[in-house]
DOBA-876642 format. One record per atom (N, C-alpha, C, O, CB): x, y, z. Coordinates in steps of 0.2 Angstrom, whole numbers, plus 5000, padded with zeros to 4 digits. Glycine has a CB too. Layout:
BEGIN
XYZ...
! end
This chain:
BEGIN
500449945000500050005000500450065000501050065002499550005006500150114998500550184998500550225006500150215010500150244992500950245005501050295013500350325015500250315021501450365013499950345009499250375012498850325014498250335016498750415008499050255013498650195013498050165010497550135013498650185017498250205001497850174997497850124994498050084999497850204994497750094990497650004987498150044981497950094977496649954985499050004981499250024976499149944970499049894972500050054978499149944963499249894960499449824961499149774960499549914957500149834963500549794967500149734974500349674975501049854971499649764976499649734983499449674985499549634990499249774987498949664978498749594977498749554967498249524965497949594981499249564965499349574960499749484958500049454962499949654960499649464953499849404953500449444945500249474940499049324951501149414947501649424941501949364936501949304939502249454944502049374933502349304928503049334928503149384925501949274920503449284930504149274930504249274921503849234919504549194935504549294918504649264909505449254910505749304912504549344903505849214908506649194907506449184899506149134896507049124912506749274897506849274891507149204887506749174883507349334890507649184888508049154885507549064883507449034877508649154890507449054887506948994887506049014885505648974885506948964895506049074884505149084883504849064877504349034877504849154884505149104870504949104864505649134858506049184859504149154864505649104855506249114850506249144842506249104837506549034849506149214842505749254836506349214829506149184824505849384839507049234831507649244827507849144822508249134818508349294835507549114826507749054826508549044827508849004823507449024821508649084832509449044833509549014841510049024845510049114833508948974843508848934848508848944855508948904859509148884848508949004856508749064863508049114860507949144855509749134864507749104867507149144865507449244865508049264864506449114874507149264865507149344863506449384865505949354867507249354853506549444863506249504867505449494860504849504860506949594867505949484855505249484849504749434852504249444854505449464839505049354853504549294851504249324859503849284860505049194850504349374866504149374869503449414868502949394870504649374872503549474864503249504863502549474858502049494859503649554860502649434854502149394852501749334854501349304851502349384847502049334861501749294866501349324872501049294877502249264868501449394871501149424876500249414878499949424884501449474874500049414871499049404871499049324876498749324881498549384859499449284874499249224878499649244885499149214889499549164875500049264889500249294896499349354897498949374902501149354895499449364893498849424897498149374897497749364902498549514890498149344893497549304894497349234901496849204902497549274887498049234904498149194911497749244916497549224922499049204913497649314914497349354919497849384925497749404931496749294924498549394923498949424926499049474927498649514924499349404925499349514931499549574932500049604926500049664923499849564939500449564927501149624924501649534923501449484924501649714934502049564922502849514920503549554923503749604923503049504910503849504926504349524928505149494923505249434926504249494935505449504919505949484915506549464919506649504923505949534910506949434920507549404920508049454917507649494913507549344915508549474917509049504914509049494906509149444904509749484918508949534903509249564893509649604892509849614887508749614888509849614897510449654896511149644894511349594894510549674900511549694892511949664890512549624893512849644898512149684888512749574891513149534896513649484891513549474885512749484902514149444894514449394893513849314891513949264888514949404899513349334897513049254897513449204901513349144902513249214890513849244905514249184910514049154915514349114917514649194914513349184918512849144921512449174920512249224924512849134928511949164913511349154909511249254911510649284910510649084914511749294912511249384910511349404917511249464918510149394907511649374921511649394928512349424931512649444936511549334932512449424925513349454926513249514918513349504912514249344923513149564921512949634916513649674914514049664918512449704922513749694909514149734907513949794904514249824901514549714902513449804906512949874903512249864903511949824899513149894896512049904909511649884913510849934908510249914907511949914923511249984905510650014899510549994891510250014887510850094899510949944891510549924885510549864883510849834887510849934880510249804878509949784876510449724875510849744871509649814871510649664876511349614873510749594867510149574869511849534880511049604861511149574853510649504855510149504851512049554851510849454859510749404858509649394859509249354857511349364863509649454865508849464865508649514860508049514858508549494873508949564857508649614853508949674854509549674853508049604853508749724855508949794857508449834860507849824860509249824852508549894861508049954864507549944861507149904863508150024863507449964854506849984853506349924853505749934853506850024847506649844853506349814855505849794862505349764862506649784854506249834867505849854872505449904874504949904878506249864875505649954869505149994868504349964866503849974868505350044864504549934862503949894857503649854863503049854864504249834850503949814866503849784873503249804878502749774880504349784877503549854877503249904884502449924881501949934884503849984887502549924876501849984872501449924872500849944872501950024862501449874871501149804866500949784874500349784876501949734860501349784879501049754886500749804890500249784894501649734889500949854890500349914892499649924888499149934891500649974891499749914882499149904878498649854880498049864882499349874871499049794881498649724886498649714892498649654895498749664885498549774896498449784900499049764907498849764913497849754900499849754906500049714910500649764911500849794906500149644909500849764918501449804919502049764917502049704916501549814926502749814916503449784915503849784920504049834922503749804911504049704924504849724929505149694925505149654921505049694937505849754928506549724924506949714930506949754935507049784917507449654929507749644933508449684934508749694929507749574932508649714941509349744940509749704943509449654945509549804942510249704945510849664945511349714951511949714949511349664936511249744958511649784959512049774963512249814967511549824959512149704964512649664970513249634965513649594967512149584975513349644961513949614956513849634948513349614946513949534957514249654943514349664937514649594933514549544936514749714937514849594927515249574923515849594922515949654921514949564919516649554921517149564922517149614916517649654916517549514922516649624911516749634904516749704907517249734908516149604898516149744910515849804913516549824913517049804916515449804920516349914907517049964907517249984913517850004912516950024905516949984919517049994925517449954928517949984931516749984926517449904928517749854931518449874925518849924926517249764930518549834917519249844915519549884919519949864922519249874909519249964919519550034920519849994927520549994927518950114920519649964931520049954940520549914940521049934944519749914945520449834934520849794932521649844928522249824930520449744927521649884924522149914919522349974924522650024921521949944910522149984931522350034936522650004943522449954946521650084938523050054944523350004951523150014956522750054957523850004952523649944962523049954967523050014972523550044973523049904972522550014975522550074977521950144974521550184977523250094976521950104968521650184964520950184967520650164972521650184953520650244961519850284963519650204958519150164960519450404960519750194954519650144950519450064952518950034951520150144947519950064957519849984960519250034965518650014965520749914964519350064967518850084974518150064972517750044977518750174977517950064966517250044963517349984965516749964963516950064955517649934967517549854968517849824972517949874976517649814963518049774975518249744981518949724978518949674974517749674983519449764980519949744978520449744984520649794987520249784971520749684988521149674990521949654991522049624985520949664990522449644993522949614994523049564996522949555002523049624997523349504991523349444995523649415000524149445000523249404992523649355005523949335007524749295006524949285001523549315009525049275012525549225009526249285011526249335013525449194999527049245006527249285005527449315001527949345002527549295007526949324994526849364987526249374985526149384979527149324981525749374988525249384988524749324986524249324982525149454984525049254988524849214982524049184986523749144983525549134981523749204992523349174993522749214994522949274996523449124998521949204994521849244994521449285001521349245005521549244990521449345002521249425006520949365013521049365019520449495000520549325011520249305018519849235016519949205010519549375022519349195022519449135020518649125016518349075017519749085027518149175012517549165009517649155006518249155003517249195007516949115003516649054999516349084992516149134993516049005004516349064987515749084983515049034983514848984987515949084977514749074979513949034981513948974975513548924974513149104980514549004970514548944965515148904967515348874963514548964957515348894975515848864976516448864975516648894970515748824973517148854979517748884978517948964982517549014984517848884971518248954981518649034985518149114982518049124976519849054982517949154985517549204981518249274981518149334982516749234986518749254980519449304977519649264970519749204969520249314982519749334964520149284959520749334960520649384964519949274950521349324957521749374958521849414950521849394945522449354960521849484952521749564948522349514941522049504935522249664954522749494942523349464937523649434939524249434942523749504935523349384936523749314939524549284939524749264933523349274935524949294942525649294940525849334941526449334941525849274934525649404943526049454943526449494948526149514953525749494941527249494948527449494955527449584956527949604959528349444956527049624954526949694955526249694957526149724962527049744948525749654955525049684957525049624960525249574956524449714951524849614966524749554971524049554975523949534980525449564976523649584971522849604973522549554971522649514967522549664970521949544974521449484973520649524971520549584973521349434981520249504969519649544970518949514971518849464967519549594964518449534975517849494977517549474972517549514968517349534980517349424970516749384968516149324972516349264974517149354961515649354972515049314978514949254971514849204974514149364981514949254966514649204963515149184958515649154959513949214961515049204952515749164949516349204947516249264948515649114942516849194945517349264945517349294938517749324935518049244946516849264937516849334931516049384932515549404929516849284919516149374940515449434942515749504949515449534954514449364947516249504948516449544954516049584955515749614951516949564955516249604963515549624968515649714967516249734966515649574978515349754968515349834966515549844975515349804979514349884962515749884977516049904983515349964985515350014982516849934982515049954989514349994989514550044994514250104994513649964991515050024998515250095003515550144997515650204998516050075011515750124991515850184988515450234985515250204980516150184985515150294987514650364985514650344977514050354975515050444988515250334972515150334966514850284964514650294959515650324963514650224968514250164962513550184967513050174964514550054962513550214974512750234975512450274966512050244962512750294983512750334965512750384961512550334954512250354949513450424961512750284954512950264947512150224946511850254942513750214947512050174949511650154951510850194952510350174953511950134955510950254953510450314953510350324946509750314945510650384956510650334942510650334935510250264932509650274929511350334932510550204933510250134930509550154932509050154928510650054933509350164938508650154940508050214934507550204931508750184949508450264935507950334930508050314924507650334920508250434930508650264923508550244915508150214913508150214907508850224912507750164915507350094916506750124915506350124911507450054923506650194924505950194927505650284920505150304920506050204939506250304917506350344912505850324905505450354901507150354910506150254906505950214898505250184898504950144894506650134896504750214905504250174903504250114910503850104915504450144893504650084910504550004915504150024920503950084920505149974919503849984925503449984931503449974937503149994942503049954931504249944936504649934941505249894940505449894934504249914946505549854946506149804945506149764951506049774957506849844945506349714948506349654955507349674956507749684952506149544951507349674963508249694964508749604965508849594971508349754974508849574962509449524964509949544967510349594967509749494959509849474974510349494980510149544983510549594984510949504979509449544984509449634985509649634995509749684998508349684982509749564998510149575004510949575005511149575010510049535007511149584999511849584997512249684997512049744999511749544987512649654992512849744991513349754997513949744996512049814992513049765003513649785007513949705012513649655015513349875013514649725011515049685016515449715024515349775026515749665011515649675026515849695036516449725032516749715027516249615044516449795036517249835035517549785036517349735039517449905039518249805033518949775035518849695031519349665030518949765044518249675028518249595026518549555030519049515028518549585019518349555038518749485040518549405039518149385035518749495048518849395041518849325040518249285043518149275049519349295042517949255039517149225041517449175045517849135044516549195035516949175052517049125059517049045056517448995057516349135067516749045053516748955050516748965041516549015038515748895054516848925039516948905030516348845031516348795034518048865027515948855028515348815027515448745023515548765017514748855024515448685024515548635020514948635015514948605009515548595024514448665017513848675012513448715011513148745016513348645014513448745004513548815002512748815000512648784995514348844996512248855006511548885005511648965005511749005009510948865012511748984997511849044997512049095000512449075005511549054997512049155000512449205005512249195011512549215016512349295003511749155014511749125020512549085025512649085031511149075019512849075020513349045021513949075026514349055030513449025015513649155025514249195025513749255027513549285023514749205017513649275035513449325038513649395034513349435031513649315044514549395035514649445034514649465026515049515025515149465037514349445022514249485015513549485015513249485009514549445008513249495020512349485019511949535024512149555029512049415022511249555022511149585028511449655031511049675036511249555031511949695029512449725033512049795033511649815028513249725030512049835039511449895039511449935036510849955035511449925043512049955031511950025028511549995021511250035017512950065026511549935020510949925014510349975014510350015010510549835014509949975019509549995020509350065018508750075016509549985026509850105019510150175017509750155010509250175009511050185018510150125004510150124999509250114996509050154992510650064998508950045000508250084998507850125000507250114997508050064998507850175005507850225007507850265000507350294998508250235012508350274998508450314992508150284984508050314979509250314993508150224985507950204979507150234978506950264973508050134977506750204985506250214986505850304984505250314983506250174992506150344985506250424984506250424976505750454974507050454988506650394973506850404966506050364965505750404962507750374961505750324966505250264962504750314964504250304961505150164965504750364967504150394970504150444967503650464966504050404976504850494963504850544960504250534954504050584952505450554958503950464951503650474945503050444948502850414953504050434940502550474940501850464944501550404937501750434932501150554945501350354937501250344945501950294947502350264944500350294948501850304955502650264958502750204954502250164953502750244967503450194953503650144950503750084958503750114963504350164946503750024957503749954963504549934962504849954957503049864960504749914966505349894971505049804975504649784979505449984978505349784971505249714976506049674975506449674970504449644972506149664983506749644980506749544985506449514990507349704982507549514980507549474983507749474988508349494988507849434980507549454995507749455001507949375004507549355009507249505006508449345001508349265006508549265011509149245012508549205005508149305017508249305023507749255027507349225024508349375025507749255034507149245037506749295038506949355039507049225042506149265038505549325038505749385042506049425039504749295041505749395049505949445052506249515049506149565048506249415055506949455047507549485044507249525036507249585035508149405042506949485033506849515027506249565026506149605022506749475023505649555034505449605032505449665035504949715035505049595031506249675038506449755038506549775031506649835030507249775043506649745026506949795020506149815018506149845013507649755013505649805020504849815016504549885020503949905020504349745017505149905025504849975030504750005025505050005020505250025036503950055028503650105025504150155019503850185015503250145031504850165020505150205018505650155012505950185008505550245023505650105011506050045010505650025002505450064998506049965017505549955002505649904996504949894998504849885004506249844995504449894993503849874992503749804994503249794999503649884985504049744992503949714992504549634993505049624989503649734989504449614997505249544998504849484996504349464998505649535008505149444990505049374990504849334997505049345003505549344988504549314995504449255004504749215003504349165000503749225008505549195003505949145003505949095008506349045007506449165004505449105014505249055019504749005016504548955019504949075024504649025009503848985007504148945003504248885004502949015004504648994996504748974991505148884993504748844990505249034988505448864995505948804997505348755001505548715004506748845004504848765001504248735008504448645001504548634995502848795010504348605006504448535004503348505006503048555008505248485010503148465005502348465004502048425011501848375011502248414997502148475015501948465024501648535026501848595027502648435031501248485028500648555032501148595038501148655039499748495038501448565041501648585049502248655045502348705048502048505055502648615039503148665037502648765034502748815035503548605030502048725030501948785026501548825032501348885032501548775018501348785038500948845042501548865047501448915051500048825046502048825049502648885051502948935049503048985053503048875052502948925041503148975038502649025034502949065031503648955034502049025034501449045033501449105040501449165040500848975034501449075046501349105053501949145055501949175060501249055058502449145051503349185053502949245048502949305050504349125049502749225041502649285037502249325039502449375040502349285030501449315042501049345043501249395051500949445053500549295043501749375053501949415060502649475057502749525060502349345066502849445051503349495048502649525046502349515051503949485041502349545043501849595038501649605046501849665047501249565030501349595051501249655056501449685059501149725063500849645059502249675059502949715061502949765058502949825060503549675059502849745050503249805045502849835040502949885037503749765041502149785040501849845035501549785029500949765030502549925032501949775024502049725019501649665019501649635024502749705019501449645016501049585016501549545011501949565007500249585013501549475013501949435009501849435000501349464997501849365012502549404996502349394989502649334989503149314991502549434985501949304987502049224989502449194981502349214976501249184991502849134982502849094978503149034978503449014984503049134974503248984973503548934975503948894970504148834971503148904978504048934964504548934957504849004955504649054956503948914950505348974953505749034952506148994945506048934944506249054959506649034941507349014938507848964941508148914938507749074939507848964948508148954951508148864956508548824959508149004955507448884955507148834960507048774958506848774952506548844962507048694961506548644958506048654957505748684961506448604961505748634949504848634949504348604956504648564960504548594942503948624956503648584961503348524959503348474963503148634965503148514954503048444950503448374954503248324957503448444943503948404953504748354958504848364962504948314965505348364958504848424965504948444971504448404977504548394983504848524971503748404974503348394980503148294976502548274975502648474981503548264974503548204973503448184966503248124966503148174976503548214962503548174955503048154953502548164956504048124955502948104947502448094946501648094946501748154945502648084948501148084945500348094946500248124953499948174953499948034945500448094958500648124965500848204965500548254967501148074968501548204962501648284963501348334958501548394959502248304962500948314952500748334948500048364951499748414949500948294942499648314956499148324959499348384966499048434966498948264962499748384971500148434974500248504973499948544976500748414974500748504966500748554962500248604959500348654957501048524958499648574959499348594956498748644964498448694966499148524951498948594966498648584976499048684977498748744978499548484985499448664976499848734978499748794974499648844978500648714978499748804970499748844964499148894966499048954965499748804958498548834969498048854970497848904977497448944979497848794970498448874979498148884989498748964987498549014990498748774998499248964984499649024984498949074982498849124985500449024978498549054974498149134974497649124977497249154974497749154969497449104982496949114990497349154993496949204993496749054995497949164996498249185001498349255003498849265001498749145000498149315005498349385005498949405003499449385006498249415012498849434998499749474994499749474988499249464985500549444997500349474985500349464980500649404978500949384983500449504979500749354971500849304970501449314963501349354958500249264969502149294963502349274958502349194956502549144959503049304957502149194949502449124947502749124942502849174938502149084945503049054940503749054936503449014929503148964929504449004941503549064923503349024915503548954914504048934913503649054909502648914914502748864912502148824919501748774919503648854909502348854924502248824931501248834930500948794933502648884938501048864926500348864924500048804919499448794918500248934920500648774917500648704915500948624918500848574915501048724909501148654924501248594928501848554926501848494927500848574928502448614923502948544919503248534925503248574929503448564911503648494925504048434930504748474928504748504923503848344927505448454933506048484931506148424927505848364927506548504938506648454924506948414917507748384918508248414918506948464910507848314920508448304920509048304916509248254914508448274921509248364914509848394908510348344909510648334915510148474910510448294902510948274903511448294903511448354900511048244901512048284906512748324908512948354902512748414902513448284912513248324896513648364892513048414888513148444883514148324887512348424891512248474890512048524895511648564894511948464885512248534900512348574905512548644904513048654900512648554910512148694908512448774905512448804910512648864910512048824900512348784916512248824922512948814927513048764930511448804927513348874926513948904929514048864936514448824938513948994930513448884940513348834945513548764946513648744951512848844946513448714940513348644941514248624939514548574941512648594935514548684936515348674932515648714939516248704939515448724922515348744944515848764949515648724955516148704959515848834951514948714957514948674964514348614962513948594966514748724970514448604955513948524954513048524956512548484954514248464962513048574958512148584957512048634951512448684949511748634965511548604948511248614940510548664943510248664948510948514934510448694939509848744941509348734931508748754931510148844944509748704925509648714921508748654919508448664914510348714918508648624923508048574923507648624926507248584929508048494928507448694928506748724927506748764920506248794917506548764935507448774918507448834912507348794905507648814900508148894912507148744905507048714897506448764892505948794894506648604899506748764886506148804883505648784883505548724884506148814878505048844882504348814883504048764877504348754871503848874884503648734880503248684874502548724872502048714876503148594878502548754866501948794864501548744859500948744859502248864860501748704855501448674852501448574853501948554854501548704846500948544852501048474854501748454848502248424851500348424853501748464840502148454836502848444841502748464847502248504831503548404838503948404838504348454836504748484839504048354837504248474829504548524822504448584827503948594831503848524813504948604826505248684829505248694835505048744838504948754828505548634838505548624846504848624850504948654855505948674848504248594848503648624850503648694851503848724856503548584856503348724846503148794842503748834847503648894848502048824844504348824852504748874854505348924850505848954853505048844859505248914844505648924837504848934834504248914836506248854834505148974828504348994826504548944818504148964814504049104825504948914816504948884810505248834811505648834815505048904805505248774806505848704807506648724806507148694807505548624801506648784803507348784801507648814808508148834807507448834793507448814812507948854817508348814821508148754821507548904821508848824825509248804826509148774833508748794836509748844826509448704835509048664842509148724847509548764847509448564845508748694850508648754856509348744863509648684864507648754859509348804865510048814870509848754875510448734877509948904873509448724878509348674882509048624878508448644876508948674886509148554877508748514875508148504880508148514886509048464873507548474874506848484877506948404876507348374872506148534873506248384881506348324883505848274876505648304872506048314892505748204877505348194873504748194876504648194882505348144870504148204870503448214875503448264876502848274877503448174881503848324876503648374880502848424877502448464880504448424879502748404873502448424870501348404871500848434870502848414864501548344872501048334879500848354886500348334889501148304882501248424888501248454891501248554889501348604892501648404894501048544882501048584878500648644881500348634886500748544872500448724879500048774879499548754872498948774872500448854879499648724867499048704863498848624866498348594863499248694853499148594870498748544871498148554878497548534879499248484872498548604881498248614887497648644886497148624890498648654891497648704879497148754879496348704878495848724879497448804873496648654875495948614874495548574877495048554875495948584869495848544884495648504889495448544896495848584899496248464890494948534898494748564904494848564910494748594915494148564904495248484909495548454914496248484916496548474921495448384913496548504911497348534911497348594917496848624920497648584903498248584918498348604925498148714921497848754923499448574930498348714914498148774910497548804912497448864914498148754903497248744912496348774912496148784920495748824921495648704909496548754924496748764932496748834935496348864939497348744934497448844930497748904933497048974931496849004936498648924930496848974925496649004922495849034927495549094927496748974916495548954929494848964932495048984938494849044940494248904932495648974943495749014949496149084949496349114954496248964954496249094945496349174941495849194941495749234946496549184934495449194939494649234935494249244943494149304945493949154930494249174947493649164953494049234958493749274961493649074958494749224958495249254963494949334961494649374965496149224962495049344954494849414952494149424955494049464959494849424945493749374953493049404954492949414964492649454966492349334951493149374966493049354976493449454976493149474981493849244981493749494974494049534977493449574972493149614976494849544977493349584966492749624966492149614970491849664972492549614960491849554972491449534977491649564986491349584990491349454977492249564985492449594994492749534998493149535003491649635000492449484994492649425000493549415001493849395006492249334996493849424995494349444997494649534998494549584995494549414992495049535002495349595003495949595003496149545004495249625007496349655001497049644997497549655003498149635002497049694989497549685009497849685017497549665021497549685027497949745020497049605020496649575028497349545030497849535027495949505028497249535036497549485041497349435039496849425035497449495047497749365042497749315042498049275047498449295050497949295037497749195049497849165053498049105050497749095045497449165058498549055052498749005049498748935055498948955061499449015045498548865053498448815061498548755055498448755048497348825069498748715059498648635057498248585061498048575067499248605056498148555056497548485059497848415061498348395059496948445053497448395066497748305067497548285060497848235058497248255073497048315056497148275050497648275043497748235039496548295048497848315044498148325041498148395036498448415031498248275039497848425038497448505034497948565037497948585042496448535038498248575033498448665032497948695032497548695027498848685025497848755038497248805034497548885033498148895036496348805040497348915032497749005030496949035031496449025027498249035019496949055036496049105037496049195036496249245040495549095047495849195032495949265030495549295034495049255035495849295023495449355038494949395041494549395041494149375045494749445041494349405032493749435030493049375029492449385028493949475021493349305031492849245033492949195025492449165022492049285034493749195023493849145017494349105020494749135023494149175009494349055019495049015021495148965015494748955010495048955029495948945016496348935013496348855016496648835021496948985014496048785012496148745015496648685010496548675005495548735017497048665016497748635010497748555014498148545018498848695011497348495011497648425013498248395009498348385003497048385012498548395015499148395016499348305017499848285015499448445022498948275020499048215023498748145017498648165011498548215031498648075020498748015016498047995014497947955010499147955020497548035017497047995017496448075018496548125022497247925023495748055015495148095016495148115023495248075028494548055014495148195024495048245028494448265027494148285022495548285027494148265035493348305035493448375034494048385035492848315043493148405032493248475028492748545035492248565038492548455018493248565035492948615040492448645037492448645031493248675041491748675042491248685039491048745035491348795037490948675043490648755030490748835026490648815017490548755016491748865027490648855014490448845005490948845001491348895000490048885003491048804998491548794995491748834989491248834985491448724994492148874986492148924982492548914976492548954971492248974985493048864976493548844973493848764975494048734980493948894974493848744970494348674973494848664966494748694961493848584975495548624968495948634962495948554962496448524960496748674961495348514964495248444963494448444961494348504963495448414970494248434959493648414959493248454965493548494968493748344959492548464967492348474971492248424978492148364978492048494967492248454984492248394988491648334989491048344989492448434996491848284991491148254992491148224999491648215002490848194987490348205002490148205008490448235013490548205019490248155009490548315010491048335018492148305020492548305024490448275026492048285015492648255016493348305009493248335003492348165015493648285011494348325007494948285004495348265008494748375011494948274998495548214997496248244996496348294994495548184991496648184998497348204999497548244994497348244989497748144999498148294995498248334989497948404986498148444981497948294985497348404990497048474986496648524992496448534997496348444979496748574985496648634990495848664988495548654983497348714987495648694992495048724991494948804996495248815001494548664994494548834993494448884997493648895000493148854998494848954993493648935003493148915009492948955014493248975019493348855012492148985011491849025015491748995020491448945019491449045013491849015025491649005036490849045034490649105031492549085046490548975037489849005042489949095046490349105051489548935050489649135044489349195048489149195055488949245057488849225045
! end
């Protein structure tokens, strides 16, 4: 909500994650693009969504899939260029749907003129000051500055020049070493960073989702982290590059600039913290909005999703924020797999998807997840994810291209002709059974799912029965029932357990199973549910 505490867009708004690269492939050179995105857009709007949130297009190397920027204002070739975005923005505003773009401001690419200019300057200078450049250990500088990890595994120093018995410096990198980290105690990349923002929120966008956005600042001095984690869960691993206070400052300030424009541009950022923790960065002066990283990771137990159901709902009456729920990402296992594989998890998955648009706040989900596809097991030599070639976890089985048509011929419709080149992940067989044309004609598809709990969810908040800041209460059953009770007299009912559950009493308004019979609830599915008056 806005400071006057009006109902802003945002507040209960459902976004579709898009990863350009895997969505639609205009060019047929087997990476999706900004065009095949744009001609995909009537079917996104027709899900009944809000807005889309993009993945990085920017320009980059590609050394972990756009996450490693060399020029944070324009277009990399391989998605298209400005005015393709422009066209973007008009075509999706036309159909009714906001734009986020993702920024990057916890680390660059080695390519970033910025960076060069520190590397071809020596140590010491205003040059390296823009980045984490240290002194190494040993007695020639041969080891590095202190004892951190990366997140993709191995030491997070590489050295400035390798071999060199004059420059004996090392420099930060949190994820792989060709992303080193911006030094944020310095006034110049705050400044700099003020620019990327008015250039984005200049061009039209609606807002930006922030990566790492609990990142950015490290412990002065960089000492040496108390333990070296054998098992590397993200910047969790490593207190002191996380969390650190003066972040806060930073959106403070961003939030000033998103407000300069009418109407205010949205700020959500990634916060994988715990609830608590993450929802200090959603104070009234701060970031609109934080992932709920307590839900995203939930495995398929009632006792898990209403602890972490009940952690969120106590952050949002801390801080203001109501959660944004989700439980797919880029990043993540599908839930298909995640919550057991199979007809079982495909029932689950389906369970969930459902129970997230009931829930008060807002919802992202991740393309394709409206189809219920399953993670894909990439065979090794074709693996692309930086992550699996430095610390052996693959993230590349949720980013397979989409499957638009049942055909085989053009990679199921993700290439728009047979002549185009195999796509950047191979697609599995079959995939195409799992198709947006196969789906669109079956009433029974998880497609036609998402689409009718879209519509009802819209309509229940035209009716009032939903409200977009009620409060909420979360409990579990000896039976096995997750329930989420909103205020306003809707609950959220999630069977969780092996076997038919009596159904609390009330009318049934949705189910993502069938409808219940005799009072009873089957394993697996969610329903929502007016409480007696």
């Amino acid at each position: 909500m806005s400071d006057d505490g009006q109902k802003q867009w945002w507040d209960s708004a459902i976004i579709y994650e898009v990863y350009p690269r895997s969505f639609a492939d205009w060019n047929g050179d087997g990476v999706g693009d900004l065009r095949g995105l744009i001609q995909k857009l009537p079917y996104i709007a027709s899900l009944g969504v809000h807005g889309i949130w993009l993945t990085p297009f920017q320009t980059s190397p590609q050394v972990d899939q756009g996450y490693d920027i060399s020029d944070y204002c324009d277009v990399d070739p391989l998605f298209g260029n400005l005015a393709d975005v422009d066209e973007l923005l008009s075509a999706a505003h036309g159909l009714g749907l906001k734009v986020l773009v993702d920024i990057v401001p916890n680390h660059c690419s080695i390519e970033h003129p910025l960076f060069k200019r520190a590397l071809a300057s020596s140590p010491g200078s205003p040059e390296r000051d823009m980045f984490h450049f240290a002194d190494g250990g040993g007695e020639r500088g041969e080891t590095p500055p202190n004892n951190w990890i990366s997140v993709f595994g191995g030491p997070a120093w590489a050295p400035a020049h390798p071999g060199s018995a004059d420059d004996t410096q090392w420099f930060l990198h949190l994820f792989s070493a060709a992303q080193p980290d911006w030094n944020w105690r310095n006034p110049a990349v705050t400044d700099y960073f003020d620019g990327v923002l008015r250039f984005w929120f200049d061009r039209g966008v609606d807002g930006i989702r922030i990566d790492v956005a609990h990142g950015l600042f490290k412990a002065e001095g960089l000492p040496d982290a108390p333990e070296v984690p054998t098992v590397i869960d993200g910047l969790r691993s490593n207190p002191l590059v996380t969390d650190q206070e003066p972040v806060h400052d930073v959106y403070r300030r961003w939030r000033s600039i998103a407000e300069e424009y009418d109407p205010a541009r949205l700020l959500v950022g990634e916060v994988n913290l715990e609830p608590q923790r993450a929802g200090r960065y959603t104070r009234s002066d701060e970031l609109h909005q934080a992932f709920a990283f307590a839900f995203a990771r939930l495995s398929w137990s009632g006792p898990e999703w209403v602890s972490a159901g009940s952690e969120l709902e106590q952050a949002r009456h801390d801080y203001g924020a109501a959660p944004s729920w989700a439980l797919e990402n880029h990043d993540l296992v599908r839930t298909v797999t995640r919550f057991g594989g199979g007809e079982r998890g495909e029932k689950r998955a389906r369970a969930a998807i459902v129970a997230l648009l009931g829930l008060p706040g807002s919802v992202y989900v991740y393309q394709g997840q409206e189809l219920g596809l399953p993670e894909v097991d990439v065979p090794v030599g074709s693996r692309a994810d930086p992550m699996w070639t430095m610390g052996g976890v693959s993230r590349d089985g949720a980013r397979i291209p989409l499957p638009w048509t049942e055909r085989p011929s053009a990679t199921y419709g993700f290439s728009r002709d047979s002549t185009a080149a195999a796509p950047w992940l191979p697609t599995p067989p079959n995939w195409g059974e799992r198709s947006v044309e196969r789906q669109e004609g079956d009433e029974q598809s998880n497609l036609h799912l998402f689409k009718s709990a879209v519509a009802r969810r819209r309509a229940l908040f035209e009716q009032g029965e939903f409200v977009h800041d009620e409060p909420a209460t979360w409990q579990s059953t000896t039976t096995g029932l997750a329930i989420c009770a909103r205020a306003g007299g809707v609950s959220v009912v999630i069977a969780m357990g092996d076997k038919p559950a009596p159904l609390p009493a009330g009318t049934v308004l949705f189910s993502s199973s069938g409808m219940p019979d005799g009072g009873m609830i089957d394993p697996d599915t969610t329903v929502w549910l007016r409480r007696p008056s």
